[in-house]
One Martini backbone bead per residue (centre of mass of N, CA, C, O) as a GRO file, in nm:
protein
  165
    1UNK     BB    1  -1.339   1.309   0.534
    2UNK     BB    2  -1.169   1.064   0.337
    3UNK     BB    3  -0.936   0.891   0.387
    4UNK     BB    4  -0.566   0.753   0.282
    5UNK     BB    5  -0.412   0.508   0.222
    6UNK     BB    6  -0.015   0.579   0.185
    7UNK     BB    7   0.256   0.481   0.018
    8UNK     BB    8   0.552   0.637   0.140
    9UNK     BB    9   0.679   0.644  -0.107
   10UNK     BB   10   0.478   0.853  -0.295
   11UNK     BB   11   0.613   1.071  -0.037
   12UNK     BB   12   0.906   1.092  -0.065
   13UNK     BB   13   1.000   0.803   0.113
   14UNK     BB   14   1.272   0.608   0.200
   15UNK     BB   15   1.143   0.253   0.198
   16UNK     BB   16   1.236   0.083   0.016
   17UNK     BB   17   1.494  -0.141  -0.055
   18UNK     BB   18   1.688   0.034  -0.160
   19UNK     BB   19   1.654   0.362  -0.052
   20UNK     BB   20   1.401   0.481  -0.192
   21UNK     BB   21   1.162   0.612  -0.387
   22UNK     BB   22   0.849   0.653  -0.541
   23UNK     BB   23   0.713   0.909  -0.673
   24UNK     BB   24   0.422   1.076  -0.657
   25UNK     BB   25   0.295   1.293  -0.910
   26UNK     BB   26  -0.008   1.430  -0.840
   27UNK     BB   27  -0.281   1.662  -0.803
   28UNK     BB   28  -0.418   1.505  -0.621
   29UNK     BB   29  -0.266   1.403  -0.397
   30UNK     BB   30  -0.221   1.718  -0.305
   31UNK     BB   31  -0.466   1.779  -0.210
   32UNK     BB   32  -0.504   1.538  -0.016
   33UNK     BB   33  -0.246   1.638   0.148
   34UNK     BB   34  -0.383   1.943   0.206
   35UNK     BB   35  -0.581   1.792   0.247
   36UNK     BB   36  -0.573   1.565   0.542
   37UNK     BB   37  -0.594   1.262   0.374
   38UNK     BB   38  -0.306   1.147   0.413
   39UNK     BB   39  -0.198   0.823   0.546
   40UNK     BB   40   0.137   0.730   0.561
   41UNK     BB   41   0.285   0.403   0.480
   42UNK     BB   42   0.516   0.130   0.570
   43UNK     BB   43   0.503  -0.222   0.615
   44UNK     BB   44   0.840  -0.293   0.601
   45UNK     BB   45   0.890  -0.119   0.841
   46UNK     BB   46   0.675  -0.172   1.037
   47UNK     BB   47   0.770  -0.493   1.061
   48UNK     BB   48   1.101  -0.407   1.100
   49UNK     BB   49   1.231  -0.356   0.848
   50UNK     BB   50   1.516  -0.224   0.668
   51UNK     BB   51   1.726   0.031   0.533
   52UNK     BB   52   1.824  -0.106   0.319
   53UNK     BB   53   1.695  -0.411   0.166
   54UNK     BB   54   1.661  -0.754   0.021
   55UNK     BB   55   1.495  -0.859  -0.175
   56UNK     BB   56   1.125  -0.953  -0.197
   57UNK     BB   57   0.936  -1.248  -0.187
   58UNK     BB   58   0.658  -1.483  -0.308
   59UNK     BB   59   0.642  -1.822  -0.290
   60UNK     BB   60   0.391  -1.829  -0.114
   61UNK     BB   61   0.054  -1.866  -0.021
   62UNK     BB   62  -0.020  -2.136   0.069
   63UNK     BB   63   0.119  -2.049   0.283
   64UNK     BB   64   0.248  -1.765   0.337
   65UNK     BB   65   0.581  -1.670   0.171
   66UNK     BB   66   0.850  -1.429   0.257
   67UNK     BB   67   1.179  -1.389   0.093
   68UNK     BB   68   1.522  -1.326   0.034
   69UNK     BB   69   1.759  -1.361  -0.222
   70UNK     BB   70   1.894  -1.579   0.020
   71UNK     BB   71   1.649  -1.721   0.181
   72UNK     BB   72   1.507  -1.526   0.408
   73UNK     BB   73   1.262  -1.520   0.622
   74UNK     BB   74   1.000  -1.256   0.634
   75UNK     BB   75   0.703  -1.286   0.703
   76UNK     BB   76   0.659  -1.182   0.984
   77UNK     BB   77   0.695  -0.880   0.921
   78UNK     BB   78   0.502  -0.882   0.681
   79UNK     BB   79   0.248  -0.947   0.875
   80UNK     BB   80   0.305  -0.708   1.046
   81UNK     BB   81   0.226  -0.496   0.847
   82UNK     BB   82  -0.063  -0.578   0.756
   83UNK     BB   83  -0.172  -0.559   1.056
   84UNK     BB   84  -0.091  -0.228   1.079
   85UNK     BB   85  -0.240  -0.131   0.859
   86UNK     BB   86  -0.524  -0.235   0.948
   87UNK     BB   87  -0.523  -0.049   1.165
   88UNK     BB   88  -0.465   0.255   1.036
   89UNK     BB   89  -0.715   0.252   0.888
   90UNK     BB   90  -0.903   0.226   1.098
   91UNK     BB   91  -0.809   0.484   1.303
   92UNK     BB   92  -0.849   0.696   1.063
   93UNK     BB   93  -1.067   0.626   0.825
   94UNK     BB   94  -0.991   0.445   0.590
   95UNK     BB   95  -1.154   0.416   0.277
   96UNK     BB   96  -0.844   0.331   0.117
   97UNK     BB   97  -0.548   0.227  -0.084
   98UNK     BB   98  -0.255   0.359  -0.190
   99UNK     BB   99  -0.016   0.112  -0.378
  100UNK     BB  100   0.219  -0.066  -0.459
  101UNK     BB  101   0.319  -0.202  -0.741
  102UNK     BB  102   0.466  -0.548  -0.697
  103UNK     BB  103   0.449  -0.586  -0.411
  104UNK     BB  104   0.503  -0.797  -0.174
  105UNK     BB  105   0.263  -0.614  -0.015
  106UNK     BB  106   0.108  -0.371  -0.226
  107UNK     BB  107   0.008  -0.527  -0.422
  108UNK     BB  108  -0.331  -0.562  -0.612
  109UNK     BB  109  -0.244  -0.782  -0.890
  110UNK     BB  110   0.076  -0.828  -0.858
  111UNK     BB  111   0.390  -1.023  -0.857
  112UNK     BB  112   0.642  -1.165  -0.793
  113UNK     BB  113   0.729  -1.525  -0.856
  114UNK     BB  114   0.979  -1.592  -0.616
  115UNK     BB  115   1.260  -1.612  -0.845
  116UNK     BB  116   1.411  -1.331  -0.921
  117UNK     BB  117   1.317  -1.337  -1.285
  118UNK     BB  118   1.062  -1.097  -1.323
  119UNK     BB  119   0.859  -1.234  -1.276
  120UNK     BB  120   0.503  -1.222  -1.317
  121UNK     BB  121   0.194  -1.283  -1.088
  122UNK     BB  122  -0.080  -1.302  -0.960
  123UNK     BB  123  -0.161  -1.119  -0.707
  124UNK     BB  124  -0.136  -1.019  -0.389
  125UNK     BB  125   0.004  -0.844  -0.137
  126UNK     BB  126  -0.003  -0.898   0.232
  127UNK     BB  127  -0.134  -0.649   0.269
  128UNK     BB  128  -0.355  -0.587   0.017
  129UNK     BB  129  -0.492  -0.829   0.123
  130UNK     BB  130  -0.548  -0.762   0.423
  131UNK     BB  131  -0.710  -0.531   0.351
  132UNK     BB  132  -0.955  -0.662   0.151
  133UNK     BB  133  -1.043  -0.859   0.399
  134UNK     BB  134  -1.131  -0.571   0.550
  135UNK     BB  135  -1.257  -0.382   0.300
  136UNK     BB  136  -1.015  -0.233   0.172
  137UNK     BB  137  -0.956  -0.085  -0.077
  138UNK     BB  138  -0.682  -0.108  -0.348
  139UNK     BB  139  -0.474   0.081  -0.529
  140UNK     BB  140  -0.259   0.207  -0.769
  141UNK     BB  141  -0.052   0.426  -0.965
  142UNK     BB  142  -0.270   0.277  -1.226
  143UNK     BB  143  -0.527   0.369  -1.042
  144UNK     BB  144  -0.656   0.640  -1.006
  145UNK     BB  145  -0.895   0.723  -1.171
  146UNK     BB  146  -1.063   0.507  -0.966
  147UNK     BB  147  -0.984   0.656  -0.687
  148UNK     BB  148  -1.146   0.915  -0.746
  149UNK     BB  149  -1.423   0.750  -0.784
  150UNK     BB  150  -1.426   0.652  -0.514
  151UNK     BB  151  -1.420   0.887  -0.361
  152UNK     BB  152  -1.675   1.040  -0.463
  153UNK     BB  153  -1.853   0.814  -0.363
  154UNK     BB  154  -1.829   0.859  -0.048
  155UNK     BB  155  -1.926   1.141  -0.062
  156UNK     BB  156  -2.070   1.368   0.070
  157UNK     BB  157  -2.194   1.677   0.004
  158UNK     BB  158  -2.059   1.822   0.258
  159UNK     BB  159  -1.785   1.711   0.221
  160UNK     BB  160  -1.773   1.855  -0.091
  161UNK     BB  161  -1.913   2.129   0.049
  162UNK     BB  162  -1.909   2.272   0.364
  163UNK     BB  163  -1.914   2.592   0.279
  164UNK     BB  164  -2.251   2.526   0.252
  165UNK     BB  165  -2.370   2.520   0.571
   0.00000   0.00000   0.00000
């Protein structure tokens, strides 16, 4: 049975930079935690930032620089959070992972353009980027649809139906 990883946020894990959760309600997400294929991650936790913290953007891509409304350069962090997670994936048998959009670490088609004025552009968040480098799709909370179908494409008959062996 293929795991998934799955931003902390959307199992109503308090660990935005606000202190909130994001939760993901959705019969599909409940079944796949029902069935133990969910492993749940905060990579701006996991890299060692609190809770909660300053909101923080992407300023640069190459090299990649992610500051907060202060001007703090957090990128170490997300950088090592990016890491944890591309472990986490690694160890647990992640075959893909299901994250947060337009987040500085979990976007994986855009994030907010480093300038605070609320405004996105193209691009994925440091995580996204470090799991899809290392060949994990991504999917955000507006793409379920479509890691539903990339999840039975991976399952084998077996897996599908273990009960019939």
């Amino acid at each position: 049975m293929k795991k998934i990883l799955v931003s902390a946020c959307f199992l109503g894990h308090k660990v935005r930079y606000d202190g909130q959760d994001s939760l993901l309600e959705h019969p599909q997400i409940q079944q796949w935690q029902d069935e133990g294929r969910i492993v749940h991650f905060c990579p701006e936790v996991a890299g060692g930032l609190p809770t909660p913290r300053l909101p923080a953007e992407i300023t640069s891509r190459h090299p990649v620089m992610v500051v907060n409304i202060e001007g703090e350069d957090v990128t170490p962090q997300f950088l090592h959070g990016a890491e944890l997670a591309v472990e986490k994936a690694k160890e647990t048998g992640a075959c893909c992972a299901l994250l947060k959009s337009r987040s500085p670490s979990c976007g994986n088609r855009e994030t907010y353009n480093g300038k605070f004025n609320d405004t996105l552009t193209p691009g994925s968040g440091v995580t996204a980027s470090e799991l899809q480098r290392h060949g994990i799709p991504v999917f955000n909370e507006r793409e379920i649809d479509q890691l539903i179908e990339f999840i039975a494409m991976q399952e084998t008959p077996e897996e599908v139906h273990p009960e019939e062996r």
